[in-house]
Each structure stands twice: as C-alpha cells, then as structure tokens.
MARMI-455142 format. One line per field, with one value per residue (C-alpha): x, y, z. Coordinates in steps of 0.001 Angstrom, whole numbers. Example, Ala and Ser with C-alpha at 12.3 -4.5 7.8 and 13.67 -1.06 7.14 Angstrom:
<atoms>
x: (12300 13670)
y: (-4500 -1060)
z: (7800 7140)
</atoms>
This chain:
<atoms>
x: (62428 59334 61180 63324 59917 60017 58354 57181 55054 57285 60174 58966 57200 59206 59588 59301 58188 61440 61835 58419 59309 61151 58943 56371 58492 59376 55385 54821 57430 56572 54750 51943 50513 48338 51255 52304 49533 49007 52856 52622 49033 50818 53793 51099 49353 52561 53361 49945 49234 52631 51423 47731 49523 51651 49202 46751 49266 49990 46219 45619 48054 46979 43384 44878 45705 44745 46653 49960 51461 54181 51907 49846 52714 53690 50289 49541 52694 51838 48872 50040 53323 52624 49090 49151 52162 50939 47371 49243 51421 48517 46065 49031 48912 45341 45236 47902 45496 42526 44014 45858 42471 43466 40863 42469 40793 38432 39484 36027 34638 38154 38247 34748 36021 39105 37341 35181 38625 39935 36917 36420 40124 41595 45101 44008 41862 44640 45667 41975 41438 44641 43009 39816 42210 43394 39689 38559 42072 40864 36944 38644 40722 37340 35515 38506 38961 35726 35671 33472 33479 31118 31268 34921 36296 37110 36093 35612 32295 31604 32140 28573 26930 27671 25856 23187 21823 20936 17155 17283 15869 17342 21018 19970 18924 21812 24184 22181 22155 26029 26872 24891 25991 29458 28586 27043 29845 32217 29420 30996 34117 32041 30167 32768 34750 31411 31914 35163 34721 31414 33480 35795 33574 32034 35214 36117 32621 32964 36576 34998 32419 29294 26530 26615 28752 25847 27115 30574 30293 27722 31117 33384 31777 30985 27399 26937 23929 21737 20577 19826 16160 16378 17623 14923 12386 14046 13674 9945 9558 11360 8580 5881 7165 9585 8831 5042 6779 8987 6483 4877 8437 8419 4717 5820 9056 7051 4426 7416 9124 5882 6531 4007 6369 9706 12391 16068 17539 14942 17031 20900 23380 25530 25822 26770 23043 20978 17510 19391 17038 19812 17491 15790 12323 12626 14083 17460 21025 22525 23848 27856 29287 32975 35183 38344 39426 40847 37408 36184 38593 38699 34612 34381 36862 34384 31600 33444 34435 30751 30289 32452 35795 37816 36546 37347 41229 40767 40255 42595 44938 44319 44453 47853 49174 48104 45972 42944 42663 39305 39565 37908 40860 40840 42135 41309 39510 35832 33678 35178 36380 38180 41129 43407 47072 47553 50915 50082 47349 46046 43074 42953 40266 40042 36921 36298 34721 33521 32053 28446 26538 27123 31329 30160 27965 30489 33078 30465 30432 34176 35431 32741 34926 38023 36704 35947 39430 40580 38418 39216 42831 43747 42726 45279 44936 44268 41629 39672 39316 37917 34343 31315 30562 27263 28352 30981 28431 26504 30017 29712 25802 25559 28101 26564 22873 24913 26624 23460 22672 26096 25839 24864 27558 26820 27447 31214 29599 28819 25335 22699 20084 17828 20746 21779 17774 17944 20953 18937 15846 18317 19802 16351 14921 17822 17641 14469 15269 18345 16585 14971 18151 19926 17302 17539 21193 21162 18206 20475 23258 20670 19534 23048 24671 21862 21559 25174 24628 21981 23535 26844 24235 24749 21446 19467 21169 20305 16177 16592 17972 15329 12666 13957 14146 10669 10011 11562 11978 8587 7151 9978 9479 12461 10511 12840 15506 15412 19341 20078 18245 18943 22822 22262 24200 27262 27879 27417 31194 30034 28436 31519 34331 32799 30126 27538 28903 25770 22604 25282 24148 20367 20467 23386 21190 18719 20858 21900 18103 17742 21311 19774 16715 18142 20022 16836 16315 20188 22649 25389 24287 24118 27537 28677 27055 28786 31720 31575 30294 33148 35643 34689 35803 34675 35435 31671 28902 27024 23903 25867 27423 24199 22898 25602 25300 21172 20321 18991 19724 16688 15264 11742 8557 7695 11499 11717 8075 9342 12181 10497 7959 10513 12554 9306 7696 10814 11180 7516 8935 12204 9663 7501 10663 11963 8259 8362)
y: (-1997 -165 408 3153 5324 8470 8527 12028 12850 16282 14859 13977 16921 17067 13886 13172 10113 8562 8634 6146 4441 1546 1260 725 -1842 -3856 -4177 -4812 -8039 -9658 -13243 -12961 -15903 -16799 -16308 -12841 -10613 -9699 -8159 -6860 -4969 -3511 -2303 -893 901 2305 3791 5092 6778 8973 10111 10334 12964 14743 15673 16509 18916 20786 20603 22532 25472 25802 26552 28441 31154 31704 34484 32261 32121 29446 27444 27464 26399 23361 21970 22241 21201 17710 17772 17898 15612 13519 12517 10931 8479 8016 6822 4937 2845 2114 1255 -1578 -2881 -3101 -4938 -7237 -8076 -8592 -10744 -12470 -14317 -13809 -13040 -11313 -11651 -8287 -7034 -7573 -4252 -2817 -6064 -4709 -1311 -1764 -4157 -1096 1125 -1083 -883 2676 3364 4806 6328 8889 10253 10933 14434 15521 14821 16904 19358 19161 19830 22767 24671 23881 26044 28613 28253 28907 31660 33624 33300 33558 36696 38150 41061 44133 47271 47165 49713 51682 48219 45934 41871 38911 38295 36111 38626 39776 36913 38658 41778 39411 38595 42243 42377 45325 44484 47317 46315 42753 43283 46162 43227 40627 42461 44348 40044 39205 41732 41141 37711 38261 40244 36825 35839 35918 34563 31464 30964 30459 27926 26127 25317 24338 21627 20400 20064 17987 15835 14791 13345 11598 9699 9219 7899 5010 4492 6022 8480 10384 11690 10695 7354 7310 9510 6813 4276 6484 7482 3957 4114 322 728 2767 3975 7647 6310 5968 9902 10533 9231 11034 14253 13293 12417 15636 17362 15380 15415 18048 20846 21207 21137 23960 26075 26102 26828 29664 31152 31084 33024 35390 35844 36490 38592 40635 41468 40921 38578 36929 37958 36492 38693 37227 34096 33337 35456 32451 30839 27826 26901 29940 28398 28702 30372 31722 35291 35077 36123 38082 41128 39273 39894 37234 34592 35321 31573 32653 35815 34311 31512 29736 30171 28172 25353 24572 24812 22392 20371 20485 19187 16461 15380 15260 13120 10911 10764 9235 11715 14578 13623 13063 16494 17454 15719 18321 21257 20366 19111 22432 20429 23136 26156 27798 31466 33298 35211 37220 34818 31911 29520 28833 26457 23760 20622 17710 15991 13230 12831 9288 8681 10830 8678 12556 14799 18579 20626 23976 26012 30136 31139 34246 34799 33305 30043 28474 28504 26142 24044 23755 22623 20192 18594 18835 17115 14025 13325 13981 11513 8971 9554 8451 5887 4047 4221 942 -744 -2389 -1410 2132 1029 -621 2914 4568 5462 5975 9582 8480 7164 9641 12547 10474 10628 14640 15258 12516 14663 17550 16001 13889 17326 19011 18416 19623 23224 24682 26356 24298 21382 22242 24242 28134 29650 29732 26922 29693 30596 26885 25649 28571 26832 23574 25384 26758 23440 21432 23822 24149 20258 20717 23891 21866 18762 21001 22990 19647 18297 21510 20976 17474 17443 20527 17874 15081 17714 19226 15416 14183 16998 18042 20102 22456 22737 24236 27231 29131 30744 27176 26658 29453 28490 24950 26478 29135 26404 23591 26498 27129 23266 22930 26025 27891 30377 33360 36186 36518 39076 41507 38801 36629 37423 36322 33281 32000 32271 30153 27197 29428 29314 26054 24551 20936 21706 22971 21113 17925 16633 14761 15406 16448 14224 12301 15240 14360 10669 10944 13335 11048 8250 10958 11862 8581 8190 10685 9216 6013 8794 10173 7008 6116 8720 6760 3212 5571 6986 3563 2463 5063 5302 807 1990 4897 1966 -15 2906 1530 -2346 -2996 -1939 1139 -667 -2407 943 2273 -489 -779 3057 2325 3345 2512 3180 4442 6848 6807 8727 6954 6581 10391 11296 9614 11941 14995 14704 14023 17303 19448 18029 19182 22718 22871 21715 24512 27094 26484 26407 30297 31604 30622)
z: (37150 37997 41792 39541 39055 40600 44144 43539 40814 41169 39934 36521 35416 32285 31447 27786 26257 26040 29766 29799 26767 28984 31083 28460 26492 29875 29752 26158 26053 29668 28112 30552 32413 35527 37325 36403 35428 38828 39642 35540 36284 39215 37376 34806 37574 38565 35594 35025 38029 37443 34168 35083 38329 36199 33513 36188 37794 34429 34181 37898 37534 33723 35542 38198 36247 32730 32007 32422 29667 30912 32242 29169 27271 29327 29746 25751 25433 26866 25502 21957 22530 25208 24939 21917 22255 25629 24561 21616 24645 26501 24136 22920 26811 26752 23449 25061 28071 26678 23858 26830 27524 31102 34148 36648 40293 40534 37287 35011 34944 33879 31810 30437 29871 28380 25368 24212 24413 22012 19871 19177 19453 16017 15546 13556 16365 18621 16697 17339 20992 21293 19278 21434 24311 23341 22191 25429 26738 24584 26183 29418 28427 27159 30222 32693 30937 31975 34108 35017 36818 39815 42335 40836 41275 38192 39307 37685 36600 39701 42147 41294 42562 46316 44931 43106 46702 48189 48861 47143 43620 41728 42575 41763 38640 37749 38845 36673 33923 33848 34447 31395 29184 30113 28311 25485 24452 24128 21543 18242 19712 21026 18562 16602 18888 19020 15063 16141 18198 16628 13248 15719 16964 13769 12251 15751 15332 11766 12219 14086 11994 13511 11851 15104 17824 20506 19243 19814 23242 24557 24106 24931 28273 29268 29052 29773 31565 30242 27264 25113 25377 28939 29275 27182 29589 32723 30688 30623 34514 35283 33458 35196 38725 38694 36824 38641 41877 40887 39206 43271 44851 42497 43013 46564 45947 43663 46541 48852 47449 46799 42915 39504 38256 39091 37084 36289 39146 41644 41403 40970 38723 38718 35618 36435 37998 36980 38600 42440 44457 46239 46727 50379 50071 53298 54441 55800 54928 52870 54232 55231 56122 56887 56783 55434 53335 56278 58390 55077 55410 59122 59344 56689 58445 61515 59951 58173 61141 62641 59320 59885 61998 58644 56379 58770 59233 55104 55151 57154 55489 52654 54677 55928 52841 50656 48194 48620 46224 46985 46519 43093 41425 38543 35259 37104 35545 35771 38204 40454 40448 42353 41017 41511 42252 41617 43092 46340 46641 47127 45487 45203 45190 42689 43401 43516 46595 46732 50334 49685 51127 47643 48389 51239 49110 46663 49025 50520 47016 45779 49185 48490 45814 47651 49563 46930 45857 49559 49930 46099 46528 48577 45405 43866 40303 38753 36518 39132 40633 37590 38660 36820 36844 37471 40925 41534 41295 44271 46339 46094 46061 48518 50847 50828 52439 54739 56058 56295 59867 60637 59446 63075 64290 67557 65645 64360 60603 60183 61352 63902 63746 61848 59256 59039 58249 55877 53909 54256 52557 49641 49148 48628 46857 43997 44116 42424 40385 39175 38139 35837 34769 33983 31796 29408 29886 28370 26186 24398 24304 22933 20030 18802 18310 16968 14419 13827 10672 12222 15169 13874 12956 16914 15907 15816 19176 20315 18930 20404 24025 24349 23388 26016 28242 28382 28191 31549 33007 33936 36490 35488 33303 30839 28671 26987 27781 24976 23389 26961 27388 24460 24711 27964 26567 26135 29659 30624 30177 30191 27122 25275 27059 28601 25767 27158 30621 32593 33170 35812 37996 37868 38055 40726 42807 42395 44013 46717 47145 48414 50350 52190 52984 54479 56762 58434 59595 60625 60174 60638 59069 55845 56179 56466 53245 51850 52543 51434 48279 47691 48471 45300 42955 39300 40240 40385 37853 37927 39629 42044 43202 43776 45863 47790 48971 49480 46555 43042 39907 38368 35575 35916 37309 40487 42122 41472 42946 46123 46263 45069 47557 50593 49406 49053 53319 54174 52376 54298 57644 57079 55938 58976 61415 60167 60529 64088)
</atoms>
C-alpha cells in the first residue's frame, strides 16, 4: 500500500493525520520476521521521509518571511496538531522493532538510537516540545523584526555588516553601535521568552526523571560518545592553545590598524560570530565577491566543480531545481541553514547574503551539507541517514577548506590571487577567533542547565556571559560596553532555539582542521575520503565517521595544538604573500 504515497511531497501539504493513520496501522499489525523487516523498514522510510519533507517545507517559507501571517499559521498549525500524533505513531513503530529482537543488516546505530528514544520518551512531553516550537517562532519573529535607518534607508539589522567593513573607523563604530542598540532594545521582550523556555525545559527533564536538563539533552541529542566532562576539558584546551594564539592575531590587528586599543567595531558587527576579523587592517576596499545573487550561485557552482566533478553537478542540480534562497530580506528569518527534502532526495539552502566575503563562506558551508544530504541518500533507510551533528558540521566546515584553493577567479571562484589569499587569511584567522567564541557559547549552555533556578534571573546570565566572555575572549576593549556584552547570549539563536546545539562547531572544525591537512598533501585523496565518509550518513558511530574522512575524534590539548599551529604558519605564509 505504501505505492499509494504521494510522489511529491507537494501533494500532501495538508494532509492531516488521518490521511497517515493507514499507513501507520498497515505498519503497526505487519508480525515482523527475518523475512520482512527489510520491505516493512522500507515502507517506514517511505512514510517518514514524506512527513519529515512536508514539515520541513512549512518550516522554510515560515523562515522565509516572518511577517507571513499564513504561513505562520500553517506551520504552527502542524506543529501543534501534527507533531504530536506523529511522534506518538512513531515512537509505537520503534517500540515494535526493538521489542522485535530483530537485527536488521546495517541497522545498529539506528538500532542504538532508537532504544534511548524509547527511554526518555514520555507522552506528556509531546504538548511541550510543541510549545518549545512555537517560542522559538516567536524568537524569530523578534529578531526578523529588526530594522534600522542607515543612510535615509530603513534595513534589516544585517545590512550593516557591509557598512561594518569601511576602513573608516568612525562609520564602523556608528554602524556597530546603531546595530547594537537596535538589540538591546528587544531586551525585555527576550528576557522574558528566555523564562519561557527555561521553565519548559525543566519539566521536559523532570518528566523523564532527571535533576537537570543537561541530562536529558545529553540523551536526547545522542551524545553516545562523549561526555559533559569531556566538553569541559575542550573548554580548557581552547584556553591553553587557543585563546594565546588569538590574543597575538589580535595585537597584530591592533598594530595594523594603528589604534590604542581594538574595539568591538575593529572586528565583525555580525552577531552571529562577533570575534570575525572580517576588518582588513589595511587601507583596501572590502572585499566585493559578486554583484548579483546569480554571480553568487554560478561562482560557487565553479568551484564546486574544481572540488569535485559530483559535487559540482550536485550543485547544479540546486540551481536548476530552485532549491537556493540566499538573498537577506527584510522579515526574513535569521542565519542560515541547510535542509532536507526527504522524498526529493533534495536539500535547500536558506541563507541572507548581503554582498560581503562571509555570503561566500556561508554558502561554502551550507552546500557541504547539501552535499552530505546527496551523498546519504542512496541509503536505504531514513534513519540510517541521520547524522551526528558532530560529523555533519565536518561535511560543511570541511567544505569550505577543501574550496579554498578554488577561490581565484582563475580557478572558476571570485578574486584575484591577492583578494582570494585575503579570504584565505579571514577564514583561518576566524577559525581561531571562533574556537574561542564557541567555547563561551557552550560553557554558557553548561552553566544555565546546570543551574536552572539562577539562570531564569536574565541578569545572572547576563553576569555569567560577561564573565565567560572575558574567560575566552581577550585582547578587545569593550569598556563602556558592558550592557552590550553582556546581552551577548541574546543573539546567539542556538542558545534559545537549539539547546546545547553548539560545541558540534568546535569539535567538527576540529575534524575539518585536520580533513584539511590530509589535503595539502593530496587534494583529491581527501575529497575522496570525504565524500566515503558523507556516504555513511549516521549508519556508523561518531568515531568511525571521523576516521573514515582522516580524521579523529578528539577533545584534547595536543590534537588541537597540531591544528592551531598549521592554521597560524599559514596566516604567516598569507600575511607574507599580500606584503609582497
């Protein structure tokens, strides 16, 4: 019966949950055996990747424009009717596996998965995920709401990052500071959505029985192998290794740039990753990668295709297909992402470009996972293609080092050798920056679930941000800016939507760090690895992934000296190339 689903996603975009309800039943009384479980996982799959498409379509033009009120409505609308029945079904199909005893051929790590599902799952949960869902609508609706007049012109916030990169210092900081401003006046109003969803959290965790929420996430995120201890000792090699090496980027930049002390506006208005050091030192324009949207795409299609023949069709593929949405709006949603339409066997990327290097970065990253999505679907079975964010961050970060020696225009990307080894120089050195940024970033994380009740006090947050801030971040002079370091955490969106979502950067750059590494040696024997290790989606373990790409999994001092110190010889061999 599963031949009767809809071939196109498209056509069941209002389904309800009695059109899935056979489907779900036909599942729920198959007696499985040896014999069977093979055709009833792929009737399962099929099923699941229509609802995993739809929802993620609701989800994209919810974030395409915030100020949609229809599309608001549908996607909460699923949200709140759909989701839980949905979860319900499959959690009863899961149940039925595992209890089945049965072993299907490449099916342990889903196997794996699926048995710590079942034991944190609780019914009564299932109203407050949905009610999760919809406070992170309302996060997005405060900061796609953010605009400001620059120049008689009203923009979204992000537009300023273009301004942000002037060498003149007085715009910068004008731009830095209207940005800033701009933010602090959504305080109050996410402050108190903060409460909100900590209150949330805390009777999630306690539902299942645990004291904290860093309990239940570390479950619920499939933390198998590693540990809060181990995060806690990569905070502690970042401020060994990393955090030293910074502090020199940043004299240099300070020496530069010619000034007493470096200030926020002497680095990145973006608030996404404000450590970029995305301000050149010298007297040069900033760097303008394209003119148009289009120039973006088919650049970026170049370069892929330098990469790697496969992943430059891939991306193609997505060009001609319409499954790119780059441009900054105003009421679009915040940040970037990748996504994944199941049934297509298709991602999409979402992004907001603004005309700066970073827009190129960004893409760089987003299209690793497009790739990964690629790459992961001839797997038979949608779980076996649910990746560890862990690895799946190595897919992107990975992508953007193995496209750096494609950037030349003269090798299919945007600039001049000298403009291209000045993106290089930007791209190492906010590797090191962002080490940095990510450990305040998840440290924060570490604090608030471990000490619920103070942190739903925003002014303790605020105490514990500015104080990791200075832990981590050193060699800048925020004096006179302390209401708007220490709302930092307020615009960080992993930090209010995706809990816990965030030190999968720093290990997985790690793991990139030394994808990279094995390409200076053999560009293409590392692309191969690669692209091997993107084809086992989540059907091996998180080690396993990492090995097979050339990498390994690692936390500690020494792996991440050895990376540190290739990024910083190279900043010196890019630095010595431009003064030439």
């Amino acid at each position: 019966m599963f031949d009767d689903l809809p071939r196109s996603a498209l056509e069941a975009m209002d389904w309800r949950m009695e059109h899935y309800q056979p489907y779900f039943q036909a599942l729920y009384q198959t007696e499985l055996s040896a014999e069977n479980v093979q055709s009833w996982l792929t009737g399962w799959t099929q099923l699941g990747e229509l609802i995993m498409e739809v929802f993620a379509r609701l989800a994209v033009a919810n974030s395409q424009n915030t100020a949609d009120a229809e599309a608001e409505r549908r996607y909460l609308s699923y949200v709140e009717s759909m989701l839980p029945p949905l979860q319900m079904a499959n959690n009863l199909l899961q149940r039925k596996l595992v209890e089945s005893g049965l072993q299907p051929e490449g099916f342990e790590i889903p196997l794996r998965n699926m048995r710590v599902d079942l034991e944190i799952f609780r019914e009564a949960n299932l109203p407050l995920f949905v009610e999760e869902q919809k406070l992170g609508t309302e996060y997005d609706k405060i900061i796609g709401a953010q605009t400001v007049t620059w120049e008689g012109e009203e923009v979204p916030v992000a537009r300023l990052q273009v301004a942000a990169q002037t060498p003149d210092r007085a715009v910068r900081e004008r731009a830095w500071r209207l940005a800033h401003e701009r933010y602090l006046a959504d305080r109050e109003a996410l402050n108190a959505l903060w409460v909100k969803f900590l209150n949330v959290r805390q009777q999630i965790a306690a539902n299942v029985g645990f004291s904290t929420y860093l309990e239940y996430r570390w479950k619920a995120a499939g933390r198998f192998d590693y540990t809060p201890q181990d995060c806690l000792n990569f905070h502690a090699a970042i401020e060994e290794v990393v955090v030293p090496t910074m502090v020199r980027l940043l004299e240099r930049q300070r020496r530069a740039l010619g000034v007493e002390t470096l200030r926020p506006w002497d680095m990145s208005i973006d608030p996404t990753h404000p450590m970029q050091l995305s301000v050149d030192a010298h007297p040069r324009p900033a760097l303008k990668p394209y003119q148009s949207i289009d120039e973006l795409e088919a650049r970026a299609e170049s370069i892929f295709h330098h990469v790697d023949p496969t992943l430059g069709e891939y991306f193609a593929t997505m060009r001609r297909e319409g499954l790119l949405d780059l441009a900054n709006r105003p009421n679009k949603a915040p940040g970037g992402y990748c996504t994944a339409f199941p049934v297509a066997k298709r991602p999409f990327i979402f992004m907001n470009a603004v005309g700066l290097h970073d827009d190129v970065q960004t893409l760089l990253h987003e299209a690793g996972h497009a790739f990964h999505v690629f790459e992961s679907a001839p797997l038979p079975y949608l779980q076996q293609r649910e990746t560890p964010i862990e690895f799946a961050e190595v897919a992107s970060m990975g992508m953007e080092l193995l496209a750096a020696p494609y950037l030349s225009a003269d090798q299919g990307g945007f600039y001049s050798p000298a403009d291209a080894a000045r993106a290089r120089l930007e791209h190492l050195q906010n590797m090191i920056t962002f080490w940095a940024y990510m450990a305040v970033v998840d440290a924060f994380q570490h604090w608030v679930y471990t000490n619920l009740e103070a942190a739903k006090d925003p002014a303790a947050c605020d105490a514990q941000w500015s104080a990791l801030w200075d832990r981590f971040i050193q060699g800048v002079d925020w004096s006179g800016l302390e209401a708007f370091k220490a709302t930092g955490w307020h615009r960080k969106l992993h930090i209010f939507r995706i809990p816990f979502y965030y030190v999968e950067y720093g290990l997985a750059q790690l793991g990139a760090a030394q994808v990279w590494r094995g390409a200076l040696s053999d560009q293409r024997a590392a692309v191969t690895r690669y692209r091997q290790a993107l084809a086992l989606g989540g059907s091996a373990a998180l080690p396993q992934l990492y090995q097979k790409a050339g990498a390994r999994f690692a936390f500690d001092a020494a792996t991440l000296r050895e990376a540190v110190s290739l990024i910083e010889e190279t900043i010196e061999q890019l630095n010595a190339q431009l003064s030439n």
